[in-house]
C-alpha positions in Angstrom: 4.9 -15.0 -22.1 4.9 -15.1 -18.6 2.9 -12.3 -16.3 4.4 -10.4 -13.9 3.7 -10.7 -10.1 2.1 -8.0 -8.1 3.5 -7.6 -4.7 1.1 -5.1 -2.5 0.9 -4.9 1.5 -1.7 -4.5 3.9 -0.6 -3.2 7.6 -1.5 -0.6 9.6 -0.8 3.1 9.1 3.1 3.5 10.5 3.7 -0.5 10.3 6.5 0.0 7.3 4.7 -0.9 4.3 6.7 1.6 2.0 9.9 0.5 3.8 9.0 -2.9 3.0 7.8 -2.1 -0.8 11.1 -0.3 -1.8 13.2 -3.7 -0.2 11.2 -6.0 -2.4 11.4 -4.2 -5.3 15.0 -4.3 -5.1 15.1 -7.9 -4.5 12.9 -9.1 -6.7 14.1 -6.6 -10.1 10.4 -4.7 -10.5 9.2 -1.6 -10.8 7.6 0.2 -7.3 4.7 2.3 -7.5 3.7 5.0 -4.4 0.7 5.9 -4.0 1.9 8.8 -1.7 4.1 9.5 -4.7 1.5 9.8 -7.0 -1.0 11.8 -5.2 1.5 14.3 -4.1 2.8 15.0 -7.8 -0.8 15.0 -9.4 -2.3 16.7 -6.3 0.0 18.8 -4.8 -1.3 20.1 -0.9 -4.3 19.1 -1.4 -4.5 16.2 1.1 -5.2 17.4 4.5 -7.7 14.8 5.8 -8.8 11.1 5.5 -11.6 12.0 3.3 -9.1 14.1 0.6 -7.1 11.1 1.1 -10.1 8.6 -0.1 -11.5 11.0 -2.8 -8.1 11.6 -4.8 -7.0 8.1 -4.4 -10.2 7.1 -6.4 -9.2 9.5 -9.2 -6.4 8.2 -9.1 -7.0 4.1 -9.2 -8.6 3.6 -12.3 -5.4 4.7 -14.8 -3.4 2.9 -12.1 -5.0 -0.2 -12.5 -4.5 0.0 -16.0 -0.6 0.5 -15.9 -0.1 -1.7 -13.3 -1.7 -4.7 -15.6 0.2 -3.7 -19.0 3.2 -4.1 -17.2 2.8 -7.2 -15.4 0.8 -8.3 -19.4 4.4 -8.1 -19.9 6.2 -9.9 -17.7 7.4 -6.8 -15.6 7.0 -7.5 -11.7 5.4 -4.3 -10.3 5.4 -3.8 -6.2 2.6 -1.2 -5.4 3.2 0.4 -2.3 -0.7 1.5 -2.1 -2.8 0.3 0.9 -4.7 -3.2 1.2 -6.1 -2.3 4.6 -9.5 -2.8 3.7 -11.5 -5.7 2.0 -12.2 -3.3 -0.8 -9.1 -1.9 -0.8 -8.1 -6.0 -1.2 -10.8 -6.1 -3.8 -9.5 -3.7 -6.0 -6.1 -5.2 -6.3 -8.0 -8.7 -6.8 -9.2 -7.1 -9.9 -6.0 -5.7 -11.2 -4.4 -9.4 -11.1 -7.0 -11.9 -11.8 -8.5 -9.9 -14.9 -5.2 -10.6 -16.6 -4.2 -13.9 -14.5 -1.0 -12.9 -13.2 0.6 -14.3 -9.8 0.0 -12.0 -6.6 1.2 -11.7 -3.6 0.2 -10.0 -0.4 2.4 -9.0 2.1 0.4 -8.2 5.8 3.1 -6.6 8.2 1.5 -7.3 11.5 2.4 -4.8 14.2 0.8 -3.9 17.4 -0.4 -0.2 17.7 2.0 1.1 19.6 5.0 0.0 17.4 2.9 2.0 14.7 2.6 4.8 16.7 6.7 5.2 17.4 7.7 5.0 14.0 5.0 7.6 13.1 6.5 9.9 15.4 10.2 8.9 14.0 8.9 9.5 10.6 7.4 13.1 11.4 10.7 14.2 12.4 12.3 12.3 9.6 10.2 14.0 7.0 8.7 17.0 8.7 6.6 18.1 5.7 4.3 15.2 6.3 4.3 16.0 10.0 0.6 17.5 9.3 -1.0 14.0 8.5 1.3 11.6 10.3 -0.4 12.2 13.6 -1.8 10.1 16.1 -5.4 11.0 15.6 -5.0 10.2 12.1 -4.0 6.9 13.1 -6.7 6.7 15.0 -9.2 7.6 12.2 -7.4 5.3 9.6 -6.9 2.3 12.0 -10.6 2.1 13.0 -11.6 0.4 9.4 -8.3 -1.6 9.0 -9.1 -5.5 8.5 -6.4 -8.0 8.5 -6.7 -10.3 5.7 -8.0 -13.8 6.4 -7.5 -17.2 4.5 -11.0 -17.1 3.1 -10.2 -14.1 1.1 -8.2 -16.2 -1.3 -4.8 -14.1 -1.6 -1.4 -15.9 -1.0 -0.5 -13.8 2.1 3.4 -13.6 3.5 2.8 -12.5 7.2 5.7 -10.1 8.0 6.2 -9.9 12.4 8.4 -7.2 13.1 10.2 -6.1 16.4 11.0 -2.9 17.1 
């Protein structure tokens, strides 16, 4: 039987990764996983800062990482709308796909700052309940450890420019 592909994205904070995650899940038929989603349902206001961010998302990978490759064991494309900002972030998805060989593919939306920053804003007043942790100093403290991805890191990389 053939595996799955994982689609995941790496771009910074406000760049449209989720935007992007729920159009290629639609387009290509597979099931679309959101790490905002999950965190908020299992851990309801309890994210107020980069570090609650980092220490619930590691709860949370492990089980993730297991669902993600019994569905794509099965054929099922899953898009994980989860962060690849980092080289470990990059890492860990590395080791969801090539444990099970199964096709990836990353998707790096390339936007300058100041694109990030507007849509930010238009997303605070678009959904004001995350108006706490969409701020510019977050994207401040987030963007100072994102790394694009480079060739030498192995992944088969669609570059996504967008204008806004």
């Amino acid at each position: 039987m053939n595996k799955g592909t994982l689609t995941f994205f790496c771009g910074k904070m406000g760049a449209g990764k989720s935007t992007k995650a729920s159009e290629v899940a639609q387009k290509s038929n597979a099931v679309l996983l959101s790490e905002d989603e999950w965190l908020a349902s299992l851990y309801p206001n309890k994210i107020s800062s980069l570090n609650d961010y980092i220490e619930y998302s590691k709860l949370l990978k492990p089980q993730i990482k297991k669902l993600v490759q019994s569905m794509l064991s099965v054929g099922t494309n899953v898009v994980m709308d989860f962060p690849a900002n980092t080289v470990s972030q990059r890492d860990w998805f590395r080791s969801i796909f090539s444990e099970i060989e199964a096709p990836h593919n990353l998707v790096y939306i390339d936007l300058s700052n100041e694109v990030c920053l507007m849509q930010i804003e238009k997303r605070r007043k678009e959904q004001p309940e995350r108006s706490a942790t969409d701020t510019p100093d977050m994207f401040e403290q987030v963007t100072k450890y994102f790394i694009a991805p480079t060739p030498e890191e192995g992944f088969n990389i669609t570059k996504v420019a967008q204008n806004a």
